[in-house]
Structure formats: structure tokens, C-alpha cells
N, C-alpha and C positions, 0 to 999 in steps of 0.2 A: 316328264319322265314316266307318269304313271299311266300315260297313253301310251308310252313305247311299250312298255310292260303290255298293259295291256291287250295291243295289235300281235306283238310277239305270240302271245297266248295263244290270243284267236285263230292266227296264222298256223301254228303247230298244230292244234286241235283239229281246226275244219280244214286240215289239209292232210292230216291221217284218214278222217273217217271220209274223204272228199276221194282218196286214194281206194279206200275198203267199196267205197259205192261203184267206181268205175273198174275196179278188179270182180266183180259181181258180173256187170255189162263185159266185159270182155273174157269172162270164164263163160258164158252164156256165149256169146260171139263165138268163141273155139269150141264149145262143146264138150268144154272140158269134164275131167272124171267128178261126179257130183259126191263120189261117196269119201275121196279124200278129206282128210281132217281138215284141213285150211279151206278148204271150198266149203265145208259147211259149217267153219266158225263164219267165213265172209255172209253164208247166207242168214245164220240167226242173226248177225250185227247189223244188217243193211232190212231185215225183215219188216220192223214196228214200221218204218216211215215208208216202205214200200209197198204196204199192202193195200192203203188208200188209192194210194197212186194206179197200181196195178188192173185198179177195176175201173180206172177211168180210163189208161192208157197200156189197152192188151197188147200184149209182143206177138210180134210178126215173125213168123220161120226162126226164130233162134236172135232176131233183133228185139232187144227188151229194150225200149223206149221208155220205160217209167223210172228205168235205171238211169239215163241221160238226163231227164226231167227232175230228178231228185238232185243230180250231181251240181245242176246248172241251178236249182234253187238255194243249194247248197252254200254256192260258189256267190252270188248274188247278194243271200244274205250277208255273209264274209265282207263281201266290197262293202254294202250297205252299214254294216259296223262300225268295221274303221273307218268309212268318211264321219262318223256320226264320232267316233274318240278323237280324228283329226281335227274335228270341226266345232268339239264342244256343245254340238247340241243337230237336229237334224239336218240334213246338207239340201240343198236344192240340187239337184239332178236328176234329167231325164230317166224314168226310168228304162227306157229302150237304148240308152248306152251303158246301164246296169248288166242290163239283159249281154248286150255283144260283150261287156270286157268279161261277164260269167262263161259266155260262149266260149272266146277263144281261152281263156284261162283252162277249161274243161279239158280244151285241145290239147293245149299246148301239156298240162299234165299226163293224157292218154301218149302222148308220142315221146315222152318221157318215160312213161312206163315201159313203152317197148322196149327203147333205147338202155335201158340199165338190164331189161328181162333178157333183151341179147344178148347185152355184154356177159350175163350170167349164165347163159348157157354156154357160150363158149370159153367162157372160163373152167365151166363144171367140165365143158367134155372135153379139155386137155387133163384136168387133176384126173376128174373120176369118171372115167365115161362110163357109160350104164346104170350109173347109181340110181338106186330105188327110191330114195328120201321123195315123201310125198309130195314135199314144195321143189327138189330138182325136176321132179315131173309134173307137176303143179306150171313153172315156168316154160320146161320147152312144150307144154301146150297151146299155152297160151300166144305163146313167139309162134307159132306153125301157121296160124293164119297169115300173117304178112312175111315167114318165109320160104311158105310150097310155093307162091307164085314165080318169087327170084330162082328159085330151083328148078323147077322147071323150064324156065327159058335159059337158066345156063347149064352149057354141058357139063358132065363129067370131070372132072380133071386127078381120074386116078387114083380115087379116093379123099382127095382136096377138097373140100366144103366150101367156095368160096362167096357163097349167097350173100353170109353176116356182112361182108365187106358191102358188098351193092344195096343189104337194109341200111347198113348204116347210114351214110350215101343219101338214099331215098332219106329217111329220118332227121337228116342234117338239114338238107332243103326246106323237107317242111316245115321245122325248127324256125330257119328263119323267114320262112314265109309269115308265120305265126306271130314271128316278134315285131315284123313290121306292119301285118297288121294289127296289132297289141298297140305298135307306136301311136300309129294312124287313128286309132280308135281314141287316144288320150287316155292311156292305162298307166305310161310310164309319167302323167301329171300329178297322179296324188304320189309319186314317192315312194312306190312300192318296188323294190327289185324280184317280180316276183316270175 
């Protein structure tokens, strides 16, 4: 029971600040407004453990790679914990299938994020469209990356936005692309629904 306790924990904790670390990577990725408040709570939270990183792993055009790097050591340690509370003491396993279930786990949270960031946008622009709230603009920035491309390939319709539909769509696939590599990889063997 006090390992359930305990995974639960670790699970909540390193999967807020696992979220805080790749909201960092993908407000970087959109270029998003740095001077908004949420953008730079995410940057002073995500700052102490990125600045090591930083100077071994410089960002590329607007791709911050130390952000990924943090996210996936992050994520690694997480795995590494709970085998270590499931197992009563250190576990034998490879560490380069530490490494992939941290990989796809990274993933699979980044295309989650989308996936809720667009339901949120298109929930906000039926209630309130236009709204100024930092974090309403905070979110349809971050969504713009993966939905100017669907907008541009599809026409018009009148004023009809139909893009969300075809992210969605695209985001589901990968969804379960994800899960079955997660399967394949032996992530769903320790027990985690995660």
C-alpha cells in the first residue's frame, strides 16, 4: 500500500513539472509571447535544471533540445523510481529501454498536450472569442504550430474553421501509434496506466 502511495506521488509530481518542462519546448517551438505571465512563471520553474543543460545542449532556430533532454531524464528517473518501489529495492533493467519508455512517454504527453490545447481553443472561441486572458493566448499560440499547416491545405469554408477536426484526426493516429509502440517496448509490463 505504501508503494501505491508512493508511485501515485511521484507520478502527480514528475508529471506536473514533466508538463512545465515540455510547455517551455513548445512555447519555444511557437515563439510564443515571452513577456506573458505563464510564459515566464514556466521559464523561472524550468530555469535551475536547464541552465547546466543549456551550455552543453545549445538550441537550434527556435528548437531547444536541452528542454527535451531534461524532459526525458525527467521521465527516466520517474520509470527508474517506481521499478525501484515495485521492486523493493534496485531493479535490473537495461538501461536503453529506460531510455525508449522515457522517449515515447515524452511523446506521448507532448501530443496530449496538443490534443487538450485544441480542445481549448475551440472551446474558448465558441464562449469567448477574442479574449485577451494571457493563458487563452498563451494556448492558441502554442496550437498554431501544428494548425497553420491543416489550414492551409484546406480551403475556406465560409468562415467554418474546420482544421481542429483534421488535428484532431492526425493526433488520434499518433495517439495510437504511441501506444503501441509503448506496448512493444514493454511499458504497459510494470503496471502503469500511464
Amino acid at each position: 500500500m505504501l508503494a501505491d502511495i508512493l508511485i501515485t506521488i511521484l507520478l502527480i509530481a514528475s508529471t506536473f513539472y514533466l508538463t512545465i518542462v515540455l510547455l517551455r519546448f513548445l512555447l519555444q517551438l511557437a515563439r510564443a509571447d515571452f513577456y506573458n505571465p505563464i510564459t515566464q512563471f514556466v521559464v523561472k520553474a524550468t530555469n535551475p535544471p536547464l541552465r547546466p543543460l543549456q551550455r552543453v545542449i545549445p538550441g537550434l532556430g527556435g528548437f531547444d533540445g536541452a528542454s527535451l533532454v531534461l524532459a526525458v531524464i525527467i521521465q527516466g528517473i520517474t520509470f527508474f523510481l517506481i521499478l525501484v518501489a515495485l521492486n523493493g529495492g534496485i531493479p535490473a533493467i537495461n538501461p536503453i529501454t529506460l531510455l525508449v519508455w522515457a522517449v515515447l512517454n515524452v511523446l506521448d504527453l507532448i501530443v496530449k498536450i496538443y490534443f487538450w490545447s485544441v480542445i481549448a481553443v475551440v472551446v474558448v472561441s465558441w464562449i469567448a472569442p477574442g479574449s485577451g486572458h494571457p493563458a487563452i493566448q498563451l494556448v492558441a499560440q502554442i496550437t498554431e504550430p501544428v494548425m497553420r499547416p491543416v489550414r492551409n491545405i484546406m480551403p475556406s469554408m465560409g468562415g467554418l474553421d474546420l482544421s481542429p477536426i483534421i488535428v484532431f484526426l492526425i493526433l488520434n493516429v499518433i495517439s495510437v501509434v504511441i501506444e503501441h509502440m509503448k506496448m512493444a517496448a514493454g511499458l504497459g509490463s510494470i503496471g502503469l496506466g500511464m
